[in-house]
NUPA-636191 format. One record per atom (N, C-alpha, C): atom name; residue in one letter; residue number from 1; x, y negated, z negated. Coordinates in nm, 2 decimals, padded with zeros to 4 digits, m for minus. Each point is the difference from the previous one (the first is absolute). Layout:
NUPA-636191
<rec><atomo>CA</atomo><residuo>A</residuo><num>NUM</num><east>X</east><north>Y</north><up>Z</up></rec>
...
//
This chain:
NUPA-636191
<rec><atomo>N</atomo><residuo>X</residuo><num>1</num><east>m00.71</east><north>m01.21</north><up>03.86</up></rec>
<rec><atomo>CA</atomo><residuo>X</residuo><num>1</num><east>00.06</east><north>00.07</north><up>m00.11</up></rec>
<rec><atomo>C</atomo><residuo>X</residuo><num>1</num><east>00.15</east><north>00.01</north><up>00.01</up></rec>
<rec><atomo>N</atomo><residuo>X</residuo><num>2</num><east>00.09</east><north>00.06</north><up>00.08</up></rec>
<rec><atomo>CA</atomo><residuo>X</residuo><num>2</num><east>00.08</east><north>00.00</north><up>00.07</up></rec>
<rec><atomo>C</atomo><residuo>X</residuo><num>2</num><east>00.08</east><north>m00.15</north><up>m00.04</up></rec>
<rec><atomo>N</atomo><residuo>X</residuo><num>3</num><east>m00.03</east><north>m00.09</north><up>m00.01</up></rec>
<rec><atomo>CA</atomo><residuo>X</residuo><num>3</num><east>00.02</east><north>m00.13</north><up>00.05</up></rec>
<rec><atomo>C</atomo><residuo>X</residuo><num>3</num><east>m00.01</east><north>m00.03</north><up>m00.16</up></rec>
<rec><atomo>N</atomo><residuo>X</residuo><num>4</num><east>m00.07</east><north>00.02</north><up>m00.08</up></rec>
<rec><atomo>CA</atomo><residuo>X</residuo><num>4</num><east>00.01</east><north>m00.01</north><up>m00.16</up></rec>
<rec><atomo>C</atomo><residuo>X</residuo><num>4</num><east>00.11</east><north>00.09</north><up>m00.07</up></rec>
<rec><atomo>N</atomo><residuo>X</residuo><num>5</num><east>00.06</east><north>00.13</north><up>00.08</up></rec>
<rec><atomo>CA</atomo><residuo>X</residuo><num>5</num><east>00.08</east><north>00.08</north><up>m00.07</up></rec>
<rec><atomo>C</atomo><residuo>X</residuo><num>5</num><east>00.12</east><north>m00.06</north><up>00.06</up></rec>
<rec><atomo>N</atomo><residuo>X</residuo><num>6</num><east>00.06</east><north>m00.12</north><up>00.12</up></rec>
<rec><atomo>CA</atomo><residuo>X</residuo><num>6</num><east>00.09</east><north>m00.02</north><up>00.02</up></rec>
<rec><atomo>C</atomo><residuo>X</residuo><num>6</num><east>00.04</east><north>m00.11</north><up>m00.08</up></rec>
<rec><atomo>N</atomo><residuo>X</residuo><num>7</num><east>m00.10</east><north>m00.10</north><up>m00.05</up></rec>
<rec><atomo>CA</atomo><residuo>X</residuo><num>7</num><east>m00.03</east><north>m00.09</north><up>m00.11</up></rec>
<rec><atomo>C</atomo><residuo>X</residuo><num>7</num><east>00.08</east><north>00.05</north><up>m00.11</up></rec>
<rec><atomo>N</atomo><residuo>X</residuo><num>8</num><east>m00.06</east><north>00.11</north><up>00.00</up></rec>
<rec><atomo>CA</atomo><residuo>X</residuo><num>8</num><east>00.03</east><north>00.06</north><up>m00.18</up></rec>
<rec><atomo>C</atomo><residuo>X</residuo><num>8</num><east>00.17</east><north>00.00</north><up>00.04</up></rec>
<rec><atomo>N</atomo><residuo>X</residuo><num>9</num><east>00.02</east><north>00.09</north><up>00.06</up></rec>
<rec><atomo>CA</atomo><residuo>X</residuo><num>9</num><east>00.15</east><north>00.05</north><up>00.03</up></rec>
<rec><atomo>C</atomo><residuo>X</residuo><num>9</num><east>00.09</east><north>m00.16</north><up>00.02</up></rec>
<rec><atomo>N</atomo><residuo>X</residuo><num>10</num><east>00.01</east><north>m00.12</north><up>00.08</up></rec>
<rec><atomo>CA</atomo><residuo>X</residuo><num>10</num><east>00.06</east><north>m00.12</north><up>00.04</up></rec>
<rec><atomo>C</atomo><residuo>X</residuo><num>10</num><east>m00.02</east><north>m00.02</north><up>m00.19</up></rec>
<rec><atomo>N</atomo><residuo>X</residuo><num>11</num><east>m00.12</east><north>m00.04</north><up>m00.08</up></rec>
<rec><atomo>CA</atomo><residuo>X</residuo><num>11</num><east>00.06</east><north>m00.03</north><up>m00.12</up></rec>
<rec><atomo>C</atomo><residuo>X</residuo><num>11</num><east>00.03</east><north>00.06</north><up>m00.14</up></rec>
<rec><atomo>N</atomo><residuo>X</residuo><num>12</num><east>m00.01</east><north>00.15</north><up>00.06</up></rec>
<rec><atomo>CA</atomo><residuo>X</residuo><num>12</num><east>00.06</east><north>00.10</north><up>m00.11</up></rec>
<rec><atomo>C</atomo><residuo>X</residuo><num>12</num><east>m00.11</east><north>00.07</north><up>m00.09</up></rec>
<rec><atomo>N</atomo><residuo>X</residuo><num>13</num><east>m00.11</east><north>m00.01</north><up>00.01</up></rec>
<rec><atomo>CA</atomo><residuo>X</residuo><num>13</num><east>m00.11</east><north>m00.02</north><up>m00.05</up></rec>
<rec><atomo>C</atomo><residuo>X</residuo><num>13</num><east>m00.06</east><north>00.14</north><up>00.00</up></rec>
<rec><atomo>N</atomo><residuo>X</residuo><num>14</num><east>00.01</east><north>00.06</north><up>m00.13</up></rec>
<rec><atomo>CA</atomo><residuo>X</residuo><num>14</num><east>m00.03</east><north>00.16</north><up>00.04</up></rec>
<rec><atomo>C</atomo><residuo>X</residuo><num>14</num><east>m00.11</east><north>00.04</north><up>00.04</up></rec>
<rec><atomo>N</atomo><residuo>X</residuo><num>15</num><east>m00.07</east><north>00.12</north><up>00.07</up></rec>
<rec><atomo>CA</atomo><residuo>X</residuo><num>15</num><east>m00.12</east><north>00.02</north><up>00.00</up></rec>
<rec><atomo>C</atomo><residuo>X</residuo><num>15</num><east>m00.02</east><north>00.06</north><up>m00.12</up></rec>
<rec><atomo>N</atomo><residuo>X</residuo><num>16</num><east>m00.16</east><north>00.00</north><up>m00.01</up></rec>
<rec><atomo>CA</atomo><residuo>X</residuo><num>16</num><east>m00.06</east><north>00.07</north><up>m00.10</up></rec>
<rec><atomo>C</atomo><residuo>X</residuo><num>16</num><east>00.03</east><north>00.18</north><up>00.02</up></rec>
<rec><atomo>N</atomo><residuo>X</residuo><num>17</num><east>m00.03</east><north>00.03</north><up>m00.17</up></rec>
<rec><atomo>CA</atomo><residuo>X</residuo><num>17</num><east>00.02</east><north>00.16</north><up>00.01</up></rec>
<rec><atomo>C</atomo><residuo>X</residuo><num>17</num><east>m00.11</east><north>00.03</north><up>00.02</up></rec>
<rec><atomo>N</atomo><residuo>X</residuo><num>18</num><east>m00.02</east><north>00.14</north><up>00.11</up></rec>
<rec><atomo>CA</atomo><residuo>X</residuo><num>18</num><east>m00.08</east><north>00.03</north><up>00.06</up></rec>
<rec><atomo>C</atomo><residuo>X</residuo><num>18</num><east>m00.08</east><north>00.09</north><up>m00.06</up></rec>
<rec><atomo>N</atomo><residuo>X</residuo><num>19</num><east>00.12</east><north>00.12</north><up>m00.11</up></rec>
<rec><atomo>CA</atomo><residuo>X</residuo><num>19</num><east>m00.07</east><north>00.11</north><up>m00.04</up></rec>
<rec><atomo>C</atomo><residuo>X</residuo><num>19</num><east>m00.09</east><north>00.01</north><up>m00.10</up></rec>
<rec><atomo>N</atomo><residuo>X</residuo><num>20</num><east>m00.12</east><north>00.03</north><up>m00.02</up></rec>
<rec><atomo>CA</atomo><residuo>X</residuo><num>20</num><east>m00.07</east><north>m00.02</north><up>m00.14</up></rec>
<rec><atomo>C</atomo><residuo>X</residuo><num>20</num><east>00.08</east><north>m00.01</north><up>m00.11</up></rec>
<rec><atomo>N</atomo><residuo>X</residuo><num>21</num><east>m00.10</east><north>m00.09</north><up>m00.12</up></rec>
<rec><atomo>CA</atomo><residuo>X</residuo><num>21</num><east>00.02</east><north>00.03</north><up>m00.13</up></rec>
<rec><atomo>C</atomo><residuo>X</residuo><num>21</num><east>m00.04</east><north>00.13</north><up>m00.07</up></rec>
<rec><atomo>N</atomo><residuo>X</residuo><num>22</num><east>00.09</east><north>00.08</north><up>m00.05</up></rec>
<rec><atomo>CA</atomo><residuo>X</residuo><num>22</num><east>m00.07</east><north>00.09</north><up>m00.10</up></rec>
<rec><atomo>C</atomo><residuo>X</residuo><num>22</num><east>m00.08</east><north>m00.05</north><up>m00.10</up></rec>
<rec><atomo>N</atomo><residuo>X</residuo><num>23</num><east>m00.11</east><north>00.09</north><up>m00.08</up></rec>
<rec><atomo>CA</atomo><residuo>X</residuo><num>23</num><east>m00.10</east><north>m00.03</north><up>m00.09</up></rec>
<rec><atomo>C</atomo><residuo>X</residuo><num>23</num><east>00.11</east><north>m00.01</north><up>m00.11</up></rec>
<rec><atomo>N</atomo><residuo>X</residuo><num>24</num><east>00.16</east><north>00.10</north><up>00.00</up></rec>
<rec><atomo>CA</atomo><residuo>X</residuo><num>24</num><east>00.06</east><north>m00.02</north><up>m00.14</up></rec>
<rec><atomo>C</atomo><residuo>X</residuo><num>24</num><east>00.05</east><north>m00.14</north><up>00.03</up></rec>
<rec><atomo>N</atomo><residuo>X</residuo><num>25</num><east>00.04</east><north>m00.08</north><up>00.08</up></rec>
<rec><atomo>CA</atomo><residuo>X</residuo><num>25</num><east>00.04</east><north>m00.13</north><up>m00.02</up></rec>
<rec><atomo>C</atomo><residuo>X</residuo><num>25</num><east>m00.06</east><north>m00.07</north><up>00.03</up></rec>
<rec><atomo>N</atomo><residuo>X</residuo><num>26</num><east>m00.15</east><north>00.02</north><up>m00.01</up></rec>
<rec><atomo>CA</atomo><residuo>X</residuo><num>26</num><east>m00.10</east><north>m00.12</north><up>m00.01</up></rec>
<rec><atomo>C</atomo><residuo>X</residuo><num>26</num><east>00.03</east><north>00.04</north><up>m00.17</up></rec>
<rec><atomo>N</atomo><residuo>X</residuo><num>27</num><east>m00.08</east><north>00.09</north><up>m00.04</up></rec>
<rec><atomo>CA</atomo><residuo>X</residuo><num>27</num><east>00.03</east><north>00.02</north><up>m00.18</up></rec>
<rec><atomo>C</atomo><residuo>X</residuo><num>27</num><east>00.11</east><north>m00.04</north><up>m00.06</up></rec>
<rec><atomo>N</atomo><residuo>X</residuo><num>28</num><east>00.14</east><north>00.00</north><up>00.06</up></rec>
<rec><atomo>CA</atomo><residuo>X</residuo><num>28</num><east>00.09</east><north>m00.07</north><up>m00.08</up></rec>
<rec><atomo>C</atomo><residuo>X</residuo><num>28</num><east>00.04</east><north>m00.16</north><up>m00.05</up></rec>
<rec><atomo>N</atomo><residuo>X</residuo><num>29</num><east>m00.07</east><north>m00.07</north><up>00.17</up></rec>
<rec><atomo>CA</atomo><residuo>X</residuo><num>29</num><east>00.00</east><north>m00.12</north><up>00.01</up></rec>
<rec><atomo>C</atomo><residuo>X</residuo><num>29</num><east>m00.10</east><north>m00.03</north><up>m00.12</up></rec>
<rec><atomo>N</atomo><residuo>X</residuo><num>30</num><east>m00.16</east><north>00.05</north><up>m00.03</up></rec>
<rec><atomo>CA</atomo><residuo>X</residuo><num>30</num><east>m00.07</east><north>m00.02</north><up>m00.07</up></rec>
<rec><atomo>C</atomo><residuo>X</residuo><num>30</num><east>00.03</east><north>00.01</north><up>m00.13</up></rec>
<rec><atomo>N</atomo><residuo>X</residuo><num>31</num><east>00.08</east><north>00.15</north><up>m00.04</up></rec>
<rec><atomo>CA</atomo><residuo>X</residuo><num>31</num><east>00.06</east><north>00.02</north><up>m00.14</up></rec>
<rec><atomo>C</atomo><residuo>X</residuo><num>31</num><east>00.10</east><north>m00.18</north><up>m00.04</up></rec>
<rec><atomo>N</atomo><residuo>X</residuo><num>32</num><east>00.04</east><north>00.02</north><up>00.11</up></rec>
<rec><atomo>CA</atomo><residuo>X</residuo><num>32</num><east>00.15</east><north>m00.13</north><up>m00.08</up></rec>
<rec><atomo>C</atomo><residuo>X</residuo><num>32</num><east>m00.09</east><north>m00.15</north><up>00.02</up></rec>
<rec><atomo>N</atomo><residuo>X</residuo><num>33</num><east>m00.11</east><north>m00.04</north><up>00.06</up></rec>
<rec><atomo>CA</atomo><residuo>X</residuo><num>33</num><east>m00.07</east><north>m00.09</north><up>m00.02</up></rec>
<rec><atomo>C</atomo><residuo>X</residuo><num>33</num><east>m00.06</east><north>00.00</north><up>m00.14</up></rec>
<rec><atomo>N</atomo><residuo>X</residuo><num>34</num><east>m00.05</east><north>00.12</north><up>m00.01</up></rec>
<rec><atomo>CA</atomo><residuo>X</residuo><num>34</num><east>m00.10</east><north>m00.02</north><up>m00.09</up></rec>
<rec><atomo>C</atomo><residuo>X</residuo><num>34</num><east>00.06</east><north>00.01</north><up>m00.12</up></rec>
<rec><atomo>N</atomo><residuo>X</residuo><num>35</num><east>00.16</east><north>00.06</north><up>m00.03</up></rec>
<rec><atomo>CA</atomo><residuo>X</residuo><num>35</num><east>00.11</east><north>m00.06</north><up>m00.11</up></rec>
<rec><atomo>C</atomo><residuo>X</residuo><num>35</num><east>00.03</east><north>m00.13</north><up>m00.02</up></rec>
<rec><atomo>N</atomo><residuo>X</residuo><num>36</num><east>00.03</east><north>m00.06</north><up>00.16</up></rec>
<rec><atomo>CA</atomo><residuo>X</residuo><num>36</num><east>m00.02</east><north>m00.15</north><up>m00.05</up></rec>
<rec><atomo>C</atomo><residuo>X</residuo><num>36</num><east>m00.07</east><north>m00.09</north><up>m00.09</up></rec>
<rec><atomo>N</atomo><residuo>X</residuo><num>37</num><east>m00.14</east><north>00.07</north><up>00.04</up></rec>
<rec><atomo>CA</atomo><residuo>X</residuo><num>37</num><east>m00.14</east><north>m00.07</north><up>m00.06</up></rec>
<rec><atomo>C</atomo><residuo>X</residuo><num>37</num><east>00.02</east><north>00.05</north><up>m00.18</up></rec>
<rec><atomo>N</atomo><residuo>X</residuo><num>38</num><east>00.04</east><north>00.09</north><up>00.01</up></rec>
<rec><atomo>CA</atomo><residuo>X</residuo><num>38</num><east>m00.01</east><north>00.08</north><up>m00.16</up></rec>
<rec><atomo>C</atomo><residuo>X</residuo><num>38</num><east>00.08</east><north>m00.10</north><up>m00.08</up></rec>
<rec><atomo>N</atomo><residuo>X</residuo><num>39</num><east>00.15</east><north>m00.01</north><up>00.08</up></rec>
<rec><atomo>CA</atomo><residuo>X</residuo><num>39</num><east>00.13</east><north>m00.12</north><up>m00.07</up></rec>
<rec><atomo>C</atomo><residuo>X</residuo><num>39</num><east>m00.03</east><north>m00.13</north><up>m00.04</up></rec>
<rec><atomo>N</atomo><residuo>X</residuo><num>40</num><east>m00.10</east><north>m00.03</north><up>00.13</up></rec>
<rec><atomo>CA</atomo><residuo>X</residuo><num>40</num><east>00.00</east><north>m00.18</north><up>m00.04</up></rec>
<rec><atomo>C</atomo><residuo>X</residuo><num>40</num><east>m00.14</east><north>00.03</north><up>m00.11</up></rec>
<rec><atomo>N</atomo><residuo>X</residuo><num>41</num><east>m00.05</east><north>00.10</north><up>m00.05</up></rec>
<rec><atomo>CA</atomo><residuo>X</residuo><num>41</num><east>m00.15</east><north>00.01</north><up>m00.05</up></rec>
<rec><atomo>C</atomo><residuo>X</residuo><num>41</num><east>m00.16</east><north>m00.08</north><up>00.10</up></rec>
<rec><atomo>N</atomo><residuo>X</residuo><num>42</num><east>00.02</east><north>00.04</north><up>00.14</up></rec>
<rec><atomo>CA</atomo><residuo>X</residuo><num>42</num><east>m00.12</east><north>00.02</north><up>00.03</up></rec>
<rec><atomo>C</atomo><residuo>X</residuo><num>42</num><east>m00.08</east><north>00.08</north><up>00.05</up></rec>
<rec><atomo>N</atomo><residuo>X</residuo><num>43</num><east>00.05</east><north>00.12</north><up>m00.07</up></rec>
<rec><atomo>CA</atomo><residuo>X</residuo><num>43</num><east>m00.09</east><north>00.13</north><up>00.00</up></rec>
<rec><atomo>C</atomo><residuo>X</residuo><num>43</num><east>m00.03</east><north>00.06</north><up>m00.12</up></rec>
<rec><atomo>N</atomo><residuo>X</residuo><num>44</num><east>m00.08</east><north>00.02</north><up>m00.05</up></rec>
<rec><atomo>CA</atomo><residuo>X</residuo><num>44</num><east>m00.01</east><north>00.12</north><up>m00.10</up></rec>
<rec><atomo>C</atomo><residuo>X</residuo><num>44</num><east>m00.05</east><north>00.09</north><up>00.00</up></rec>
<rec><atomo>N</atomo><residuo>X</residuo><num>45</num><east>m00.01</east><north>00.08</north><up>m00.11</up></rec>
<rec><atomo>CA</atomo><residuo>X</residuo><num>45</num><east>m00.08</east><north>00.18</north><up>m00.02</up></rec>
<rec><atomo>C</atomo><residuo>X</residuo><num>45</num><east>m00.12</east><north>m00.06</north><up>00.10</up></rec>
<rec><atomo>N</atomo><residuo>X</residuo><num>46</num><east>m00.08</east><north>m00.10</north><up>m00.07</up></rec>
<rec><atomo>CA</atomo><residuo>X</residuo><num>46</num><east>m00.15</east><north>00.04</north><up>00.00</up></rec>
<rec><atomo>C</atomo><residuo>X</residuo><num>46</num><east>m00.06</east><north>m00.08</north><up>00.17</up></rec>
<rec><atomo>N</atomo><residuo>X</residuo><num>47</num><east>00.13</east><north>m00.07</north><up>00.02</up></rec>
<rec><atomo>CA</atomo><residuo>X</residuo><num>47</num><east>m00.06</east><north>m00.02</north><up>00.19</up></rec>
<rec><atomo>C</atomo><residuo>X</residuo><num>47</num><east>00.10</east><north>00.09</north><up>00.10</up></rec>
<rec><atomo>N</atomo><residuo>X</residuo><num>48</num><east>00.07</east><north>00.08</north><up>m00.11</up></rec>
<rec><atomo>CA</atomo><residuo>X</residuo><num>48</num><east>00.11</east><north>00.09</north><up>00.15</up></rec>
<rec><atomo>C</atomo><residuo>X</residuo><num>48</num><east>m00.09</east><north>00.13</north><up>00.12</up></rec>
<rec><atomo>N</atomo><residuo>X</residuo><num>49</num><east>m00.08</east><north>00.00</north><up>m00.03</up></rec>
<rec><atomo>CA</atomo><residuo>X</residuo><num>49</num><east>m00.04</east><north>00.11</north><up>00.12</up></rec>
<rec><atomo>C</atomo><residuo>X</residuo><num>49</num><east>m00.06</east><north>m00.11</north><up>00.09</up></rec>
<rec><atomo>N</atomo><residuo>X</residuo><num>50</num><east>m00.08</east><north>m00.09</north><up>m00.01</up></rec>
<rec><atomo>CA</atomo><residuo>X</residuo><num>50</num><east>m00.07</east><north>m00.08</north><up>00.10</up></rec>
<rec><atomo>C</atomo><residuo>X</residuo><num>50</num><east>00.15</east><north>m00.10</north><up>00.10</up></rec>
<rec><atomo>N</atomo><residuo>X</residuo><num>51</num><east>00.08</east><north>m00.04</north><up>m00.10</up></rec>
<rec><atomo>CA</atomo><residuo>X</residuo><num>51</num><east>00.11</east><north>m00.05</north><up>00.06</up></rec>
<rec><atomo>C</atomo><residuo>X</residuo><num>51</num><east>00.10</east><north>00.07</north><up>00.05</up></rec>
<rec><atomo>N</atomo><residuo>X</residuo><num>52</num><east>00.04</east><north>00.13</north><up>00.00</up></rec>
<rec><atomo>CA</atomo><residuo>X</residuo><num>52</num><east>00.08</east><north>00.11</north><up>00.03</up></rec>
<rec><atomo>C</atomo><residuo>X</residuo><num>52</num><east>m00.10</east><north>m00.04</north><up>00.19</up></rec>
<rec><atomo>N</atomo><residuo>X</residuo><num>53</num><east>m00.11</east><north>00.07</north><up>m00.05</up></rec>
<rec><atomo>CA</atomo><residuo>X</residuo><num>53</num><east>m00.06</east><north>00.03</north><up>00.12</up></rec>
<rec><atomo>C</atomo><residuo>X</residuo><num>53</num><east>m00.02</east><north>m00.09</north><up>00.06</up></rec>
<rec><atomo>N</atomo><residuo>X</residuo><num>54</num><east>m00.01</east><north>m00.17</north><up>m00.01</up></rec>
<rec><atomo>CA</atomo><residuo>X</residuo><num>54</num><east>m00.01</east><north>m00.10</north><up>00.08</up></rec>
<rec><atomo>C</atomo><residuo>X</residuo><num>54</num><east>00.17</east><north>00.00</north><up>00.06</up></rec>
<rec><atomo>N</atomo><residuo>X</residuo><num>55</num><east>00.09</east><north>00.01</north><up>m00.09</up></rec>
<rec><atomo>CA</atomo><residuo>X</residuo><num>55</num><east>00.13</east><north>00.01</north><up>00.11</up></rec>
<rec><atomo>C</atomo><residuo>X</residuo><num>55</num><east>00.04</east><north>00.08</north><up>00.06</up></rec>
<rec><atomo>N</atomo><residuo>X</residuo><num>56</num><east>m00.06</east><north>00.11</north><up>00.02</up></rec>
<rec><atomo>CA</atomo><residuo>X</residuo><num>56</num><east>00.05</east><north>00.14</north><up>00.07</up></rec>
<rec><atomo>C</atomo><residuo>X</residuo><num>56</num><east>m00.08</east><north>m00.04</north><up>00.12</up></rec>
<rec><atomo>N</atomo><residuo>X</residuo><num>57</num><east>m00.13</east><north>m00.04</north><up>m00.02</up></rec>
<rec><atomo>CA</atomo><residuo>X</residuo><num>57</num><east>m00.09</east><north>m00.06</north><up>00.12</up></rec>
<rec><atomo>C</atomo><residuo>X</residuo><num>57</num><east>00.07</east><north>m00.10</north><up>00.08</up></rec>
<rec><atomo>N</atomo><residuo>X</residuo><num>58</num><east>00.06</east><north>m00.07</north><up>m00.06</up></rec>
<rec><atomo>CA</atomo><residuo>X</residuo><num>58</num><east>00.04</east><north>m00.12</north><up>00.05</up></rec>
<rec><atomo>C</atomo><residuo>X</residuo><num>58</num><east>00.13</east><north>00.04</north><up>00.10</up></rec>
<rec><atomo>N</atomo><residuo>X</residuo><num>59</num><east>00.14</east><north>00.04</north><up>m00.07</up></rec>
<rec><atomo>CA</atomo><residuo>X</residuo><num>59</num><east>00.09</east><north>00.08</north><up>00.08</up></rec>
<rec><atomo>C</atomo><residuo>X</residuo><num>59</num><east>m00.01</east><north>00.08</north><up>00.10</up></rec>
<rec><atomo>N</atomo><residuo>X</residuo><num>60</num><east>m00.11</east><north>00.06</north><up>m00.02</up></rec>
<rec><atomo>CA</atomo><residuo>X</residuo><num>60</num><east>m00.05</east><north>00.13</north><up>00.13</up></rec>
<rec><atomo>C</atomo><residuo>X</residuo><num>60</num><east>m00.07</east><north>m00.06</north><up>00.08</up></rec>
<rec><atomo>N</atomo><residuo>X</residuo><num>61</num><east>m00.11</east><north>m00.10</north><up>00.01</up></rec>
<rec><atomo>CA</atomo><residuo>X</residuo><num>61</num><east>m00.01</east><north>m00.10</north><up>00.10</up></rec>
<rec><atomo>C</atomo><residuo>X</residuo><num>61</num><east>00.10</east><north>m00.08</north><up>00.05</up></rec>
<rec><atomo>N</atomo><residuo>X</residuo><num>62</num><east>00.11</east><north>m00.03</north><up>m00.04</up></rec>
<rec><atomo>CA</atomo><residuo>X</residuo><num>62</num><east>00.05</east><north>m00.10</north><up>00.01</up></rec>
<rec><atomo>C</atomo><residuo>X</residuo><num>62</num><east>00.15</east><north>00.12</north><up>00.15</up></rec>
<rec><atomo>N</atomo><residuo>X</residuo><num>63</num><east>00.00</east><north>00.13</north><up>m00.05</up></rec>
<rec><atomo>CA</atomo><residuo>X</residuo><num>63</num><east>00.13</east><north>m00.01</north><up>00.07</up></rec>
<rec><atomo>C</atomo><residuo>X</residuo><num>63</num><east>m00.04</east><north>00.11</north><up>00.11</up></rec>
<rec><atomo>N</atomo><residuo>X</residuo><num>64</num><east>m00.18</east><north>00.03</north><up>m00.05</up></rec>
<rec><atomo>CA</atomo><residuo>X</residuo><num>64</num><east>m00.02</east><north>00.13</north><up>00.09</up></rec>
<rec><atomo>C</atomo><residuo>X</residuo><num>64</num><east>m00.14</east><north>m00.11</north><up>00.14</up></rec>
<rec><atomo>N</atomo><residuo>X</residuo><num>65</num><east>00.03</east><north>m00.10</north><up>m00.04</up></rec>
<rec><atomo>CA</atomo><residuo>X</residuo><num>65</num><east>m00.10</east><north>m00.11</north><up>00.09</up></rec>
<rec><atomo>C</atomo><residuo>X</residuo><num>65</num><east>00.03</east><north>m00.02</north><up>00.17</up></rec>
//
């Protein structure tokens, strides 16, 4: 380990942030995704709760893994 953080340091290479994500910026990341999807039109009224909740799932797995 030791030996991978001197790695990091010789090519500048940050370590990861350590501290948890909040639940409010898992929801933010998911609010401004799921604007994207609204913009390009591939979301609508009648699939937004199933897709809301597949990206909120997805982000929260993704940063709390």
């Amino acid at each position: 380990m030791a030996a991978a953080k001197q790695k990091n340091k010789e090519e500048n290479i940050p370590e990861p942030a350590s501290r948890p994500v909040s639940d409010e910026a898992i929801l933010k990341v998911t609010k401004e995704v799921v604007v994207k999807f609204i913009e390009v039109g591939r979301l609508t009224p009648a699939n937004f709760d199933e897709t809301f909740q597949n990206i909120y799932k997805t982000v929260h797995n993704a940063v709390r893994s």
